[in-house]
C-alpha positions as CSV (number, residue, x, y, z in Angstrom):
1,X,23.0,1.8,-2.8
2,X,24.6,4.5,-4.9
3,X,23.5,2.3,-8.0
4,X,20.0,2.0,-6.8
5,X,20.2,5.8,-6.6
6,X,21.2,6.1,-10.0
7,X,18.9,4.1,-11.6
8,X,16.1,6.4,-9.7
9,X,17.1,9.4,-10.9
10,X,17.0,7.5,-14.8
11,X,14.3,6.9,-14.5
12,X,12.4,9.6,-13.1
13,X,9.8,10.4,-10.3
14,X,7.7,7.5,-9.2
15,X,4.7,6.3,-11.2
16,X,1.5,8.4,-9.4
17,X,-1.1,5.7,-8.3
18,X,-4.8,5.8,-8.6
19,X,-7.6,3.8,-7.9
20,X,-8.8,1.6,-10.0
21,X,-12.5,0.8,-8.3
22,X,-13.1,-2.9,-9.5
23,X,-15.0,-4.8,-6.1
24,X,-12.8,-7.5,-7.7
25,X,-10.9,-10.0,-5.1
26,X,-7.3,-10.7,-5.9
27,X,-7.8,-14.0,-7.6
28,X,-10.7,-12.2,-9.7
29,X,-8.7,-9.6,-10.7
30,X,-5.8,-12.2,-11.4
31,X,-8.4,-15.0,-13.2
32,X,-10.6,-12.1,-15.1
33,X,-7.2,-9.9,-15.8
34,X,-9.3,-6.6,-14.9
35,X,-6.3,-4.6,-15.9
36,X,-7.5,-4.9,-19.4
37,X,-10.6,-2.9,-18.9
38,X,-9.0,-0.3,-16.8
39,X,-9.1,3.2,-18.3
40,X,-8.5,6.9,-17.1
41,X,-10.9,9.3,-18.8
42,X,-8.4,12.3,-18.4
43,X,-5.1,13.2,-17.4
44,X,-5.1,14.3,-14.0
45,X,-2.2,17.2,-14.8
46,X,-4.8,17.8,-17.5
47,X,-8.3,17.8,-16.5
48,X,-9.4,20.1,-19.6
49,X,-7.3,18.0,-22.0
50,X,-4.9,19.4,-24.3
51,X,-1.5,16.6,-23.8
52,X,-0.8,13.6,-25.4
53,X,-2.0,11.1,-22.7
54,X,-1.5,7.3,-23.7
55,X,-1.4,4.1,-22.7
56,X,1.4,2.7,-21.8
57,X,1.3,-1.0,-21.1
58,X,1.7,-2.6,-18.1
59,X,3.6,-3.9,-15.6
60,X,3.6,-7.0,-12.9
61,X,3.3,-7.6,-9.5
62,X,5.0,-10.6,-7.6
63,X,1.9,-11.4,-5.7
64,X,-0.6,-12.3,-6.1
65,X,1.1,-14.4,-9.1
66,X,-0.2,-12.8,-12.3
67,X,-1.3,-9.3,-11.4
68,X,-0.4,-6.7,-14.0
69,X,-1.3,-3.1,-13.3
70,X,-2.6,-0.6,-16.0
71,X,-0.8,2.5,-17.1
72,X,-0.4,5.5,-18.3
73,X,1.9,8.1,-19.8
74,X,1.6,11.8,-20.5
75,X,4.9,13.3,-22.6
76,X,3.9,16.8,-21.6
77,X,4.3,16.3,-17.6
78,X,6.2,13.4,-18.0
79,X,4.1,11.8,-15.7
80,X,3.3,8.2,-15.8
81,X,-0.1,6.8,-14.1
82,X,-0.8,3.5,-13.0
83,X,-4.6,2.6,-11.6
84,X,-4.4,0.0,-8.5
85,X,-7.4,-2.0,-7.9
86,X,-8.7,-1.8,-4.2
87,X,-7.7,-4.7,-3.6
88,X,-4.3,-4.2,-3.7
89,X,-1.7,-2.7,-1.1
90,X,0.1,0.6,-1.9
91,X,3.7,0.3,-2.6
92,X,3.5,-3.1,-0.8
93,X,3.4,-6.3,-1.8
94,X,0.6,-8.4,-1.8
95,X,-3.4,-7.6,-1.1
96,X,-5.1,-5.3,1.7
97,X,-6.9,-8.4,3.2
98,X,-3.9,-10.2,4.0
99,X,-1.9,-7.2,4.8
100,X,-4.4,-7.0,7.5
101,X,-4.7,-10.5,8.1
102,X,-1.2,-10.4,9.4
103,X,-1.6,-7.2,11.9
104,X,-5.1,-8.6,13.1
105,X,-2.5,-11.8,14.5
106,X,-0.2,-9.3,15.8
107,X,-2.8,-7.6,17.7
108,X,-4.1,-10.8,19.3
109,X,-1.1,-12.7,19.7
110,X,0.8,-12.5,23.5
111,X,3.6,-10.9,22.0
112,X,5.3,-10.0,18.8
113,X,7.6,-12.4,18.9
114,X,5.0,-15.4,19.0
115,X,3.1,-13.5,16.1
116,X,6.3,-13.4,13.7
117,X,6.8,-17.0,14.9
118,X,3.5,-18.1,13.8
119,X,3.5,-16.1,10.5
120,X,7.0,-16.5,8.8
121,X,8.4,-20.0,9.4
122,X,11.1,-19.3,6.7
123,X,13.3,-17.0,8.1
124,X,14.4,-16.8,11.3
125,X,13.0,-14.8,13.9
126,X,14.9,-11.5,13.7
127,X,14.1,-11.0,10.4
128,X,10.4,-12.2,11.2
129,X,10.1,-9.4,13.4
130,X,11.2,-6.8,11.2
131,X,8.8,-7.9,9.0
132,X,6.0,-7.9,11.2
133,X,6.6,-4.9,12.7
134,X,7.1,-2.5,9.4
135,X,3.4,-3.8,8.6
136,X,2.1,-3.0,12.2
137,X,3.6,0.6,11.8
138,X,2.3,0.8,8.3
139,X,-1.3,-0.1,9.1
140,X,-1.1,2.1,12.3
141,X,-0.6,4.9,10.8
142,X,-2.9,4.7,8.1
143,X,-5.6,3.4,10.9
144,X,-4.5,6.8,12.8
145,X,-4.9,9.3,9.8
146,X,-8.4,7.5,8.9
147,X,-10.0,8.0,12.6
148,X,-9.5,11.4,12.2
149,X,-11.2,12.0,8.4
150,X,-13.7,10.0,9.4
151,X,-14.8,11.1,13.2
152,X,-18.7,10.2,12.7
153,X,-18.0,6.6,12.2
154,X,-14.6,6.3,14.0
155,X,-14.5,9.1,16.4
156,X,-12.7,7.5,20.1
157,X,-11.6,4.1,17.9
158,X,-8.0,3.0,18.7
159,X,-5.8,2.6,16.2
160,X,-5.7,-1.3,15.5
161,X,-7.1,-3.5,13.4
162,X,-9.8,-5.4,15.6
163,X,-10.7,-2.2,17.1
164,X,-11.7,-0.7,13.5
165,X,-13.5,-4.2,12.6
166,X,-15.4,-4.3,15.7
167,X,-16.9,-0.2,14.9
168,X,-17.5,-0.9,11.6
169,X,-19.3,-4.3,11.9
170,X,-17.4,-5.8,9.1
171,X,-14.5,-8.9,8.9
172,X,-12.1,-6.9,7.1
173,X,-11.6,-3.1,6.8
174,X,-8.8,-1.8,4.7
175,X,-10.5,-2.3,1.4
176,X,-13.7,-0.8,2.4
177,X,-11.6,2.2,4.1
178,X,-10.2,3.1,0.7
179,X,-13.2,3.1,-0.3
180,X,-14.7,5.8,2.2
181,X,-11.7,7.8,1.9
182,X,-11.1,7.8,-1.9
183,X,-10.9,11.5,-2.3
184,X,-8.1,11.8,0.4
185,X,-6.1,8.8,-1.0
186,X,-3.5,10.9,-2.8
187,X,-2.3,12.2,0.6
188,X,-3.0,9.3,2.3
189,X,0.2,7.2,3.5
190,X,0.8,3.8,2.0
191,X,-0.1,0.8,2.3
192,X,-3.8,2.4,2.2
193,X,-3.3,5.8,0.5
194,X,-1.1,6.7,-2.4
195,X,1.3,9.9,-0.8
196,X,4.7,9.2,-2.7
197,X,6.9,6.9,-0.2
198,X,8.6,10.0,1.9
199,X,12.8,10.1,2.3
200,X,15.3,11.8,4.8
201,X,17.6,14.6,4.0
202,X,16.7,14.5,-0.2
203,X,18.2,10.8,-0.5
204,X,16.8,9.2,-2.6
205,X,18.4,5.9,-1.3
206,X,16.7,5.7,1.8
207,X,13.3,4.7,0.7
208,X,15.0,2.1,-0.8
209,X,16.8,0.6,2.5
210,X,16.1,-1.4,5.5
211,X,17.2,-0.6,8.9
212,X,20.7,-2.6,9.1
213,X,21.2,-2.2,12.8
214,X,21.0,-5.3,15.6
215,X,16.9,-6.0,16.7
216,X,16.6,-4.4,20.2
217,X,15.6,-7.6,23.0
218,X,12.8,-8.8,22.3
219,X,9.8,-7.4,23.9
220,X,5.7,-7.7,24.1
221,X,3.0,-5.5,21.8
């Protein structure tokens, strides 16, 4: 991992995300490449103006197949910007709706291990489960933070999927919770929010690693 390391440091901080409010679905952002119409009216280290703020291309996204994400790049800060539609996970691959698709199953399913059974057929089940459960703890804690901005429409609502569905009367919630908490989601954790991906000690590696160790026995939820 010291090479990953290096090749951080290169290259500088992290790009800083920002929402790019389209209502677009994946496939219409893919079909109707939205990216091109994407534009950031100031620099946010420069509300008032006064750096060289530019576009600066774009980049891809494994999934959905053909996403591209807008960006920017401002010389003075040496900052550069990219806008992620809502429909899009934070620093995760793939979409919100089937990000929480796959807790939702989790959450109903007798146990964890039937869930990562069902959902990933092509590895085997240890790696399955560590899959499965990094998205359950990803989703929980954003689901955790968001009960407690939003107390008049969440206030005594459990931390889960189906629980947050059921308040808020709708099939899927993630995207619309983006929505309602846009002004918090540069401290709000990933997949949801867009807080920079937090590491231990100053490492810079560790973001980058999975947990290497042996699965404890398997278990229920």
């Amino acid at each position: 991992m010291k090479e990953v390391a290096r090749a951080v440091a290169a290259a500088g901080p992290w790009p800083v995300q920002l929402r790019f409010e389209t209502g677009h679905t994946s496939e219409a952002y893919v079909n109707r490449q939205a990216w091109r119409k994407a534009s950031l009216a100031h620099c946010p280290k420069h509300p008032r103006g006064g750096c060289s703020l530019a576009r600066h291309g774009t980049y891809p996204r494994k999934t959905p197949v053909g996403t591209r994400i807008a960006r920017w790049y401002c010389p003075e800060s040496h900052t550069t910007f990219s806008l992620l539609p809502d429909c899009l996970a934070a620093r995760l691959p793939g979409t919100l709706d089937d990000l929480e698709a796959v807790v939702a199953v989790a959450e109903q399913s007798p146990s964890r291990e039937a869930a990562a059974n069902g959902l990933r057929l092509d590895i085997e089940l240890p790696g399955a489960l560590r899959w499965l459960r990094r998205r359950i703890h990803l989703v929980h804690r954003c689901l955790t933070v968001v009960i407690g901005l939003l107390p008049d429409r969440l206030a005594g609502c459990l931390a889960r999927v189906t629980e947050v569905r059921e308040r808020l009367g709708q099939e899927t919630v993630l995207m619309a919770l983006r929505a309602l908490t846009a002004e918090q989601l540069p401290h709000l954790p990933a997949p949801l929010g867009f807080s920079p991906a937090q590491t231990r000690g100053g490492d810079p590696t560790v973001a980058f690693q999975q947990p290497m160790g042996p699965d404890p026995p398997p278990r229920g939820r």
